[in-house]
N, C-alpha and C positions, 0 to 999 in steps of 0.2 A: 205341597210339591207334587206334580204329576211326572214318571215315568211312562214314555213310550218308547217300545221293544221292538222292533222288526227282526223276527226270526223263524225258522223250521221245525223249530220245536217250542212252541208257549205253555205246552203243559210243563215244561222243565223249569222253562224261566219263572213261571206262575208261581212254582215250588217254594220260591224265597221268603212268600209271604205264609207260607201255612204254618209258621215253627216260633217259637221264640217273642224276642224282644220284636220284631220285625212285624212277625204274625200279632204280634198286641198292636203296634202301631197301624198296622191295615186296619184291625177293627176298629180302630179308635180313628180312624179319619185323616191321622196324621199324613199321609200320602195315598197320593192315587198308583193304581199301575195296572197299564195298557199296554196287550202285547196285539201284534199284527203280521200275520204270516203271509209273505210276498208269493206262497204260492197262489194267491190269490187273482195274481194279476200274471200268474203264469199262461205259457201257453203251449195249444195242443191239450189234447186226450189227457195228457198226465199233467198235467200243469207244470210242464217244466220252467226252473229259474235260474238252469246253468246249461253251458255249453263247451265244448272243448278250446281250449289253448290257440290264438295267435302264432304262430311259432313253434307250433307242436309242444311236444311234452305231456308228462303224466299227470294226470287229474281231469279236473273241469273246472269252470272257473263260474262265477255269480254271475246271471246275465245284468246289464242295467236296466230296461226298461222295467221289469220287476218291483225290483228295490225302489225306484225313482217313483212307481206310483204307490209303493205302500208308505213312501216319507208324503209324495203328495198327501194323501191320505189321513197322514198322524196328523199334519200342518192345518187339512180343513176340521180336522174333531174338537177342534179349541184355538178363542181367536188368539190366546196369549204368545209372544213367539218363545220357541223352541228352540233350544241348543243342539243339533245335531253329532254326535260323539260312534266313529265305527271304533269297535273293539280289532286291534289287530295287532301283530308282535311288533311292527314297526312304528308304533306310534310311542309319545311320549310316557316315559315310565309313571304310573298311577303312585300320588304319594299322599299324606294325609292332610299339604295341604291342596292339594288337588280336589279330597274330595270335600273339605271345607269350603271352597268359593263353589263347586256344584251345587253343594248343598245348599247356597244362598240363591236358585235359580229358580223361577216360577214353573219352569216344564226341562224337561231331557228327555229328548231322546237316542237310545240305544241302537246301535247298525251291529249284527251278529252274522260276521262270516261264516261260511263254510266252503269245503274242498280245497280248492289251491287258492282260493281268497275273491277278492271283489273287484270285477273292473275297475281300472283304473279312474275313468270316463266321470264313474258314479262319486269314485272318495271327492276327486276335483272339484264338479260341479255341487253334490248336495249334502257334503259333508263338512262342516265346519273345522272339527279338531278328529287325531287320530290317539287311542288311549291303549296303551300294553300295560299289564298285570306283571308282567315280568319276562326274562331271557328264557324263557323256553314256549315251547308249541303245542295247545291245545287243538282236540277236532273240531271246537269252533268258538264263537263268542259270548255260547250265552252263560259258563261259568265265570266268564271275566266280567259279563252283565250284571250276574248275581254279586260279587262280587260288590261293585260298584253301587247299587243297588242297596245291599248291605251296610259298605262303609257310610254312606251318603246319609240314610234314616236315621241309623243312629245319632248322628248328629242334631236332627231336627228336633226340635223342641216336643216334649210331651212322649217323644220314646223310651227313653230312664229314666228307669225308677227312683235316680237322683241328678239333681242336675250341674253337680262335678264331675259324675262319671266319665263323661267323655273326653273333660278337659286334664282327669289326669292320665290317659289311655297313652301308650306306647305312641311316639312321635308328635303329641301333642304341641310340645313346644321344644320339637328338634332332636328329642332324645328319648333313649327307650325305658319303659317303665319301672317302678323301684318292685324286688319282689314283698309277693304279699303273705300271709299268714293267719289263719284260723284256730279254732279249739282241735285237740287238745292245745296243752300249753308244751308239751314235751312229744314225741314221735319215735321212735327208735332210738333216744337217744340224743336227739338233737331237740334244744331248745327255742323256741320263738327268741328274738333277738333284746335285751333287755330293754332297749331304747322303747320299744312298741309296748309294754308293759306298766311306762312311767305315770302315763295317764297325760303328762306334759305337753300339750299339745306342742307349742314349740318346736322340743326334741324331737319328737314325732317327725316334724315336718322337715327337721334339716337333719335326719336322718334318713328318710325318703330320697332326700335331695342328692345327699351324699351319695349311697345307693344307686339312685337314678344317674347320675355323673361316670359314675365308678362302672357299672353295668354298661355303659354306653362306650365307654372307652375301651373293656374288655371285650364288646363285640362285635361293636358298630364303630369303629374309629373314624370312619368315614363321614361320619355325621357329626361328630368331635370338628373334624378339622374346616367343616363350613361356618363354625360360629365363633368368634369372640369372649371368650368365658370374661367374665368380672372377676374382682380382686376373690368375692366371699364364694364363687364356683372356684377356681382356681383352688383356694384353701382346701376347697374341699374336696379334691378330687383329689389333690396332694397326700391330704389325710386318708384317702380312701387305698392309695396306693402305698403308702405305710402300713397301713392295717393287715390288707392282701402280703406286705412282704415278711411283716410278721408273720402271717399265721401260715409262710409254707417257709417257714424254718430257714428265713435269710434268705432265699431264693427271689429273683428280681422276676418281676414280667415287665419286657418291652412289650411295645406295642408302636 
C-alpha cells in the first residue's frame, strides 16, 4: 500500500514511520509513504500557497493551483489510481471501518490543510472524499494524516506481531475492547479476574465477550444501539449488568 501526503510540513508527517509497530512495517516494505510539499509549485520569492479570504475575514486561505499540481504530481509518480482523501473537520467522522476498506486500497492520498482551510474550487474538482478525526480543530491535517496513516498499517498484513491482534482491537466488530491483564497475578490488592486464570480457553472467550458487551454499554451506548445483539449477546450483557449491580451493593446503572 502506498501513502501520498501533500503538505507544509513532511518532516512531521515523515515522523509516523520512525517508531513502533509502524516504523517495523516501513522497514519491512509493508507500505510505502510519499510526502510532497505544494510549496513547490508556489509562487513568488517565497513560494507562497495561500492567500487572503473572498469576503474578507481573518486568516488566509490554501491557494489552488498549488495543491492541484502537487495531486497532479502524486497522480504522475505511480500509474495505479489513487484515492484522493483532504483531512478537514467537515468531512466524514474516521471510523475503524473507515479505515478497513482504505486499507484494502492500492495508493492514498492525503490533502493536509492549513490556515482557515482549502479552497473550495480544489476539495470539488480534485478531491474525492473529505475525512475528520473528530469535533474539534487542529492547526492542520497532518496529525489527522498520521493518524490515518497509523490506523490503516496496522491493519495490513505483516504489521503484528500476531495476526488476531487487530481483529480484536476496540471497534473491531462494533464494540469496544474487553480489558486486559498481565503478571503479577495480584496488584494492590486487586486480583486478575479468575475466568483468565482457568486456562479454559472457552471461558476465556466468553468472558472477554461479556466484558467486551458490558464495557461497550457502559461507555459507548451509542454503538450498542446501531446493532442487533443475538439471543447469546443479549444473555450476556444481561449478566454483565447483574454482576455490575451486584458489586455496587444493589445500586442500578442506567444507561
Amino acid at each position: 500500500m502506498r501513502f501520498d501526503v501533500v503538505t507544509l510540513f513532511p518532516e512531521l508527517v515523515a515522523s509516523v514511520a520512525d517508531c513502533g509497530v509502524i516504523g517495523r512495517a516501513a522497514e519491512q516494505d509493508v507500505f510505502e509513504l510519499h510526502t510532497w510539499n505544494p510549496r513547490r509549485w508556489g509562487s513568488g520569492v517565497h513560494q507562497a500557497v495561500d492567500d487572503r479570504p473572498y469576503g474578507g475575514g481573518p486568516g488566509m486561505v490554501m491557494q489552488y493551483a498549488p495543491l492541484a499540481a502537487a495531486l497532479a504530481a502524486v497522480r504522475a509518480d505511480d500509474p495505479r489510481p489513487v484515492r484522493v482523501i483532504a483531512l478537514t473537520p467537515q468531512g466524514r467522522p474516521l471510523d475503524q471501518g473507515a479505515l478497513r476498506d482504505l486499507a484494502t486500497q492500492p495508493r492514498v492520498a492525503l490533502l493536509c490543510g492549513r490556515y482557515e482551510g482549502i479552497d473550495e474550487r480544489l476539495l470539488e474538482a480534485e478531491v474525492d472524499e473529505e475525512w475528520s478525526v473528530g469535533d474539534y480543530v487542529l492547526s492542520g491535517g497532518e496529525l489527522a494524516a498520521m493518524i490515518v496513516i497509523d490506523g490503516c498499517v496496522r491493519l495490513l498484513p505483516g504489521t503484528l506481531g500476531h495476526a488476531d491482534s487487530a481483529a480484536q482491537d476496540s471497534f473491531s466488530e462494533g464494540l469496544l475492547d474487553c480489558p486486559h491483564y498481565t503478571r503479577p497475578e495480584v496488584v494492590g490488592g486487586r486480583p486478575v479476574p479468575a475466568e483468565l486464570l482457568t486456562g479454559h480457553h472457552a471461558q476465556i472467550q466468553r468472558w472477554r465477550r461479556r466484558e467486551s458487551l458490558g464495557r461497550t454499554w457502559e461507555r459507548r451506548p451509542d454503538l450498542l444501539a446501531g446493532q442487533t445483539l443475538g439471543p447469546d449477546d443479549t444473555a450476556l450483557l444481561d449478566e454483565y449488568r447483574r454482576l455490575r449491580k451486584g458489586s455496587a451493593g444493589g445500586s442500578t446503572i442506567d444507561n
